[in-house]
C-alpha positions in Angstrom: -5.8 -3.3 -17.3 -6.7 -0.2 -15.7 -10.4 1.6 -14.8 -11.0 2.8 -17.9 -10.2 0.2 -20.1 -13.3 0.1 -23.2 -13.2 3.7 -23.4 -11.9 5.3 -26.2 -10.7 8.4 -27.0 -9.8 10.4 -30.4 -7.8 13.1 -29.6 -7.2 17.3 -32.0 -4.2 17.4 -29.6 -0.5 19.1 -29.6 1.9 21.0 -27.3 1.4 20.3 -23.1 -2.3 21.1 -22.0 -4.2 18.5 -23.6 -1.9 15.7 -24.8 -0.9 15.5 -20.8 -4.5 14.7 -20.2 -4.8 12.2 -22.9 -1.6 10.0 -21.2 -3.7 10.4 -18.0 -6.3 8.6 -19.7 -4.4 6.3 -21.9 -2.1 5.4 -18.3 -5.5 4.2 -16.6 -6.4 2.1 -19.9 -8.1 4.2 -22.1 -7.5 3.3 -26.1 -6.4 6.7 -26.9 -5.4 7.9 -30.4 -4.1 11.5 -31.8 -4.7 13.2 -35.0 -1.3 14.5 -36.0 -0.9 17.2 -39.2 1.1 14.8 -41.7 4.8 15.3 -41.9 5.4 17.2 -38.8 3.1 15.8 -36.3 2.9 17.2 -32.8 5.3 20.8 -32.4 6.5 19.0 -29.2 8.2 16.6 -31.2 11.0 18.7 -32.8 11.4 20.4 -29.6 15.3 19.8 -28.0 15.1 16.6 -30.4 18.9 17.0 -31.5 20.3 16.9 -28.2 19.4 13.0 -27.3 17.8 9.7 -27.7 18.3 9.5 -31.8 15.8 12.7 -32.6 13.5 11.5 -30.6 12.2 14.6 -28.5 12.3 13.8 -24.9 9.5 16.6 -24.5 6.8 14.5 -26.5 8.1 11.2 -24.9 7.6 12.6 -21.8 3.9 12.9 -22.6 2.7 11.0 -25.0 2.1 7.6 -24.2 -0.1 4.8 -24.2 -1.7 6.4 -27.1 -1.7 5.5 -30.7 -0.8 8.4 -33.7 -2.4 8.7 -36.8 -1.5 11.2 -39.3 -4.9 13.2 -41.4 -4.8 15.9 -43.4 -8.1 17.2 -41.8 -8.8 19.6 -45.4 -9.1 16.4 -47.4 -12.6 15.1 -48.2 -11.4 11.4 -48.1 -9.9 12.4 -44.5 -12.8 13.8 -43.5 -14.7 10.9 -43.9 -12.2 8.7 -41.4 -12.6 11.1 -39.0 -16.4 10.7 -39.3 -16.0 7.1 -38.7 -13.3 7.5 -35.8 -16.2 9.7 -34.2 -19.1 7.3 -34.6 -16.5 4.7 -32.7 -15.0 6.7 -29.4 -16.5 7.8 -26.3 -14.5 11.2 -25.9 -13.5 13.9 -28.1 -10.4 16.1 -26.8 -9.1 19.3 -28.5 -6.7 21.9 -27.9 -7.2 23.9 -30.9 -7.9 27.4 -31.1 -12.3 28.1 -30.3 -14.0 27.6 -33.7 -11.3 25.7 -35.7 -12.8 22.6 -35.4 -16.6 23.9 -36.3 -14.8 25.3 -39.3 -13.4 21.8 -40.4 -17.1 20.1 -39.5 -15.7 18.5 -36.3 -17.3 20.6 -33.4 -19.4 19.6 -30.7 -22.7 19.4 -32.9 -21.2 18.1 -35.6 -19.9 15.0 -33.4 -22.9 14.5 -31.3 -25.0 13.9 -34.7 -22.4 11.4 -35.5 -22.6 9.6 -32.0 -25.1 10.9 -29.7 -23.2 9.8 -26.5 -20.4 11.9 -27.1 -18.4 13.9 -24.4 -16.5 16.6 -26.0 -13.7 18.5 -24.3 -12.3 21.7 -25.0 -9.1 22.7 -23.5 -8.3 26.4 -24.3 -6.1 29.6 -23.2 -8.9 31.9 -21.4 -12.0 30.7 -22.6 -13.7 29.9 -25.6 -16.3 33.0 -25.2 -15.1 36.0 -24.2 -12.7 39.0 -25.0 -9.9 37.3 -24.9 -11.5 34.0 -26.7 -9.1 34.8 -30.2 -5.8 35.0 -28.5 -3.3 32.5 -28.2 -3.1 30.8 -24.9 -0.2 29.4 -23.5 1.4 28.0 -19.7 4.0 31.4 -19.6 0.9 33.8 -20.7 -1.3 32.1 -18.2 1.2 32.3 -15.5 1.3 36.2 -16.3 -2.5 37.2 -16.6 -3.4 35.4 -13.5 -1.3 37.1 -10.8 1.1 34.2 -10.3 4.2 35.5 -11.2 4.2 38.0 -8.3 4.0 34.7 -5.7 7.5 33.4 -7.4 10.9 34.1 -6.4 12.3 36.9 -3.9 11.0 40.2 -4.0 11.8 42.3 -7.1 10.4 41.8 -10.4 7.4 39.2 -11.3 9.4 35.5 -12.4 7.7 32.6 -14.0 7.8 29.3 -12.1 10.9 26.6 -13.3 8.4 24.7 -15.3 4.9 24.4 -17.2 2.7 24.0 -14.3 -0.2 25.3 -15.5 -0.2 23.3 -18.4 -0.3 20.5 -15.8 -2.3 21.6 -13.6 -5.0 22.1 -16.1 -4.0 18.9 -18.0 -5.5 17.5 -14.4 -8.3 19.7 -14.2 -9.6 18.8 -17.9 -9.2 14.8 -16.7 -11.3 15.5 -13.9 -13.9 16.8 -16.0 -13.8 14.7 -18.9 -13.9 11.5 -15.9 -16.7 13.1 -14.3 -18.6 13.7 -17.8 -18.0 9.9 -18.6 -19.7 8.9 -15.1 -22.9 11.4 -15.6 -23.6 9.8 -19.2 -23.2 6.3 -17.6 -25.7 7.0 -14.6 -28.1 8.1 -17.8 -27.1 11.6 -18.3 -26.5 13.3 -21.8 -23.7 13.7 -24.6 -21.9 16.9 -23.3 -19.0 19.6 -23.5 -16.2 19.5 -20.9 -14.4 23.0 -20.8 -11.1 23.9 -19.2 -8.8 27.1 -19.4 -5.3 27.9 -18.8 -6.5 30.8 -17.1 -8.6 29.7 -14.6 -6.2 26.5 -13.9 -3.8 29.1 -12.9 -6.4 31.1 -10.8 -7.4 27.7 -9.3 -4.2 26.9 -8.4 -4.0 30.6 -6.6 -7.3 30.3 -4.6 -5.4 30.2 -1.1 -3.6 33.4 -1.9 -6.4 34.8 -3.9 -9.0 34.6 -0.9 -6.7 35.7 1.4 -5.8 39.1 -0.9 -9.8 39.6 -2.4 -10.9 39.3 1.9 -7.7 41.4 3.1 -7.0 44.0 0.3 -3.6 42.5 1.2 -1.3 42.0 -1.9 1.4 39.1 -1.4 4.4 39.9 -0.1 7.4 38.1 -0.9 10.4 37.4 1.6 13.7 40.0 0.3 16.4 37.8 0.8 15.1 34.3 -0.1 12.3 32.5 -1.8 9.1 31.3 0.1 5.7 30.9 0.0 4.2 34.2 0.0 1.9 34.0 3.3 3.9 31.8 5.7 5.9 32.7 8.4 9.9 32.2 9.4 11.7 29.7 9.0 9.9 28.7 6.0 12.2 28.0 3.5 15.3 26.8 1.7 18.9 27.6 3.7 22.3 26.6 2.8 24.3 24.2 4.5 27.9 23.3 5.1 27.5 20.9 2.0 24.2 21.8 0.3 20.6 22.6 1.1 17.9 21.5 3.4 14.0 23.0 3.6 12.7 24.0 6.7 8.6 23.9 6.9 6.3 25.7 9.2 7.5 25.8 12.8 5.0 26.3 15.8 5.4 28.9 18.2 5.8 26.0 21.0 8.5 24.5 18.7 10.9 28.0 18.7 12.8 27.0 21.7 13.6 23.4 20.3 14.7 25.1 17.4 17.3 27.3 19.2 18.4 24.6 20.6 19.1 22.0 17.6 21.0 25.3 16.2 22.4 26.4 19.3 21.1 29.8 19.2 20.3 31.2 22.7 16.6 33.6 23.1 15.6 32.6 19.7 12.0 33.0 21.1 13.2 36.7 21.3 13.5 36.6 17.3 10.5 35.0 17.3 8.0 35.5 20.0 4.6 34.9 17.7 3.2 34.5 14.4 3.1 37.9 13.6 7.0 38.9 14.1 7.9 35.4 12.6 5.7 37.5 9.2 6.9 40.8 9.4 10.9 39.8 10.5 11.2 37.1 8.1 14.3 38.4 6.3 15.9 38.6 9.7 15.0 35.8 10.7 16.5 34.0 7.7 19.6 35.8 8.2 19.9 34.7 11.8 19.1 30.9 10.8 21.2 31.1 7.7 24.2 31.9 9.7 23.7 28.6 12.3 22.8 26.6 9.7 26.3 26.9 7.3 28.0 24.8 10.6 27.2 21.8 9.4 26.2 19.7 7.2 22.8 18.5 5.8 22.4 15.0 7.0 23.5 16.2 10.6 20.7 18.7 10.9 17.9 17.1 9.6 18.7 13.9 11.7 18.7 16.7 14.9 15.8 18.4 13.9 13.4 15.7 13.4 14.5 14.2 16.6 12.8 17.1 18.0 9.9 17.5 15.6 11.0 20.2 13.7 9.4 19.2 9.9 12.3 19.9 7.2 13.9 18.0 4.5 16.4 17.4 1.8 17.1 20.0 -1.7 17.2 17.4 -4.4 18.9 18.1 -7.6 17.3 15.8 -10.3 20.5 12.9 -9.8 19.2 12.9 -6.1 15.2 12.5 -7.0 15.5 10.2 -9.5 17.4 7.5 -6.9 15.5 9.1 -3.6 14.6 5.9 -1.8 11.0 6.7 -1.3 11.3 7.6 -5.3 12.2 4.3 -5.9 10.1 2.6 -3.9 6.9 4.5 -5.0 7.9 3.0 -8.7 7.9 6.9 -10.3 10.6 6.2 -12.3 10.0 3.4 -15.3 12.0 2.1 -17.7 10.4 1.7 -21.8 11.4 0.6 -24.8 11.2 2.9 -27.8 11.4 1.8 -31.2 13.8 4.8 -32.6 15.1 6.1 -28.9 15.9 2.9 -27.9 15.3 2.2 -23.5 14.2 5.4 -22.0 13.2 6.5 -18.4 10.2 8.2 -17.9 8.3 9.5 -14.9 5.0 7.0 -13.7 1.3 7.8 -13.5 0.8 9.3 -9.6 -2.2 7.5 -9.4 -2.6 4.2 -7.4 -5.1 1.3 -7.7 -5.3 -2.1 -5.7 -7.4 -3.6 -8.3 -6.9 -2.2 -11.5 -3.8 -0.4 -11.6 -2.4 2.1 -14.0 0.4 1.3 -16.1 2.9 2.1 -19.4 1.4 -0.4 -22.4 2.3 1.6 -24.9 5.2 4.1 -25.9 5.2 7.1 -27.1 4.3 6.8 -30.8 6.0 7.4 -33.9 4.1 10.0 -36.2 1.5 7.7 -38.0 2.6 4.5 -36.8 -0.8 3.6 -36.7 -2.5 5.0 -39.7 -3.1 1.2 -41.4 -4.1 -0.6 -37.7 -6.8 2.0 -36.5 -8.4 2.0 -40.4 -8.4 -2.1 -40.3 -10.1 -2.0 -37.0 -12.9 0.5 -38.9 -13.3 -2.0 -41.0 -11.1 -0.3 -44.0 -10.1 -3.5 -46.2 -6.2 -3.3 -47.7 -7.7 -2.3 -50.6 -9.4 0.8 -49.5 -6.3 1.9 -47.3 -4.0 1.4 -50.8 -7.0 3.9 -52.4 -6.1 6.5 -49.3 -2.8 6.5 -49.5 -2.8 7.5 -53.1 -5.2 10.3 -52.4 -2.6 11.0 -49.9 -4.9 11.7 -47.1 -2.1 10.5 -44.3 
């Protein structure tokens, strides 16, 4: 089993942010269950579920496992009281509700910590839950937005979002850190606390190299014209076309220009780009004078050439060529699980390795409430009682 195994969590969870962190947990062994609204569950499961694997979304598979579901209508009395008891039995509370929604229901922080005194409670939220922007809904696109980042994406021109929710994940990461760290504190003695982490300053966090360098400078980023690169690097950074795709071509050092010319058989390249600060300010020309060396040929001949010499660059994967990359494969990142409805489904592996107590898939993604009876037996809820809440139609 992995690290965490004994710790359990109860998770207020739906969408990306915070049901990413709980398969974090659940992946390194932590019993993890979600309270799901009855009938519908999770909004992520109905999202693109017509086009494959039997309704089954492939957005909530991709997310949600090693966890166990079980449906509540939070409003009900009856309900209530589970959720009580679920509280007085886990280690960790996780939300992604809006701020206060929780209190309201009689599930916020001091609530909970009256119900179990060792209690770490974690909040994951759009800006903040305090604050003049502590009513509005957050979400990965409105984060990317506020923050700055869509001015570091694409070529010059208008601001663009990036191809998928990363600050969702990123913050998803940043709330496990926190929520790990709060677990270790209360085990060295400390006390029952509250774990916060923001959409918005995820996405700051994730910006701190270009935000230093623009809050020190008064410089804002520049992007390249005529291709797309990281904002504050230097030619030949970048993606180029090739006879018969696309390779990447990383930082090059101003003692590595000449090798360069040479791989691409460009004569006086070190005239193009003499030093760091012409390989800055001429990097659309520069990319125009690589671009046209590097349609000759094809990928696999350049890269083999250019590494021979040092030069750090690499292949363009579409998602055929990740999923059966050799080092892809080896690394294990793609698994194979059985579903119950979906059938066998490949997902993507928990990054994280161990040499003693690895993580790995135990569970699959849940179907909505296929838990409801097993979690309430394991409370101590005899058949009889769980007959009672199903009339009172709690689930």
């Amino acid at each position: 089993m992995g690290p965490l195994e004994g710790i359990k969590v109860l998770g207020f969870t739906h969408f990306a942010q915070a049901p990413f962190a709980l398969q974090t947990l659940g992946d390194l062994g932590a019993d993890v269950i979600n309270i799901e609204r009855p009938g519908s569950g999770d909004f992520n499961r109905s999202q693109y579920a017509e086009e494959c694997l039997n309704g089954e979304s492939p957005f909530f598979l991709a997310m949600n496992r090693n966890k166990r579901s079980m449906t509540l209508d939070m409003k009900n009395e009856k309900a209530k009281a589970v959720i009580q008891d679920l509280i007085r039995n886990t280690d960790v509370i996780v939300s992604n509700f809006r701020p206060g929604v929780l209190d309201k229901l009689g599930f916020g922080y001091e609530e909970a910590k009256k119900l179990n005194p060792r209690i770490i409670y974690a909040h994951a939220v759009g800006y903040g839950r305090k604050g003049p922007y502590e009513k509005l809904p957050g979400q990965d696109l409105m984060a990317q937005c506020l923050s700055g980042y869509t001015y570091l994406v694409g070529k010059d021109g208008p601001p663009q979002t990036g191809g998928t929710f990363l600050v969702d994940m990123y913050s998803a990461g940043m709330l496990t850190v926190g929520i790990l760290a709060a677990l270790i504190n209360r085990d060295r003695g400390g006390e029952s606390q509250e774990v916060e982490v923001s959409l918005l300053n995820s996405a700051l966090h994730l910006q701190c190299q270009e935000l230093t360098h623009y809050m020190n400078t008064g410089r804002k980023p520049q992007r390249p014209k005529k291709f797309s690169g990281q904002v504050q690097s230097w030619a030949p950074y970048g993606i180029y076309a090739t006879k018969d795709g696309y390779l990447c071509l990383s930082v090059v050092a101003e003692n590595k220009v000449d090798d360069l010319g040479a791989v691409l058989g460009i004569e006086n390249l070190k005239e193009v780009m003499p030093d760091k600060e012409a390989m800055f300010r001429d990097r659309d020309k520069i990319y125009d004078v690589l671009q046209a060396a590097l349609d000759q040929n094809r990928t696999d001949y350049w890269i083999e050439e250019l590494q021979k010499v040092g030069i750090w660059c690499g292949r363009v994967n579409d998602y055929e060529q990740t999923v059966n990359d050799p080092q892809v494969i080896y690394n294990e990142m793609i698994q194979n699980i059985s579903h119950p409805v979906a059938g066998d489904i490949r997902v993507v592996n928990c990054p994280i390795g161990f040499s003693k107590t690895p993580a790995s898939i135990r569970k699959a993604p849940p179907l909505l409430g296929e838990h409801n009876e097993e979690i309430l037996k394991e409370l101590g809820y005899t058949d009889e009682k769980i007959e009672e809440l199903k009339g009172e139609n709690i689930f």
